[in-house]
C-alpha positions as CSV (number, residue, x, y, z in Angstrom):
1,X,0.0,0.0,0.0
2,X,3.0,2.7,0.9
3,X,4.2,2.0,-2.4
4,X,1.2,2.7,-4.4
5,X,0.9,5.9,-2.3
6,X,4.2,7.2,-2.6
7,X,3.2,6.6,-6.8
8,X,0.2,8.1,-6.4
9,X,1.7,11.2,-4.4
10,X,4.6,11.9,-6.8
11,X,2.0,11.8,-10.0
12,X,-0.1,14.1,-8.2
13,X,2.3,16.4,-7.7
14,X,4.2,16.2,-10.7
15,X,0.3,17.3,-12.5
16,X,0.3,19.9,-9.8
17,X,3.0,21.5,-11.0
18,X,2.0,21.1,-14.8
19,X,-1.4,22.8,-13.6
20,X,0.3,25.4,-12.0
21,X,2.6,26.1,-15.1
22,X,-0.1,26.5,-17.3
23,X,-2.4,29.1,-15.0
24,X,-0.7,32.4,-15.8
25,X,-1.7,35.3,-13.6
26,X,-3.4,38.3,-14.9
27,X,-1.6,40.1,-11.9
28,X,0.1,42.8,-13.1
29,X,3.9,43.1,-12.6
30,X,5.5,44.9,-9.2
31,X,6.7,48.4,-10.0
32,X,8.8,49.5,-6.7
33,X,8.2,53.1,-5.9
34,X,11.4,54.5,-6.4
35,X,10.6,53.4,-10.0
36,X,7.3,54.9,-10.2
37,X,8.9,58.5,-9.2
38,X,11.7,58.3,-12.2
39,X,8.7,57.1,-14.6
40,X,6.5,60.0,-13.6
41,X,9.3,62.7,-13.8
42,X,10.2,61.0,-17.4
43,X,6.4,61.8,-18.3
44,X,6.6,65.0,-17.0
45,X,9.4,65.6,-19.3
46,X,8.0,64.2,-21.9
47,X,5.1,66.6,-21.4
48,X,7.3,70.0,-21.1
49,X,9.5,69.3,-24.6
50,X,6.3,68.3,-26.4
């Protein structure tokens, strides 16, 4: 029996995984806020040559 479960739990997680791989996340990506500030000021820039 301990060997069909250690089968079954290593299947299971190797789908888990393959599962997981294929859900992307609409989340979008992390923009610190140091970064933020040097993207607005580029804007603003931007804005004052145009």
């Amino acid at each position: 029996m301990n060997r069909k479960k250690k089968i079954n739990a290593t299947l299971k997680k190797k789908q888990k995984k393959a599962n997981a791989k294929l859900h992307t996340s609409n989340k979008p990506r992390y923009i610190s806020k140091a970064e933020r500030v040097k993207l607005e000021e580029a804007t603003i820039e931007d804005k004052k040559t145009s």
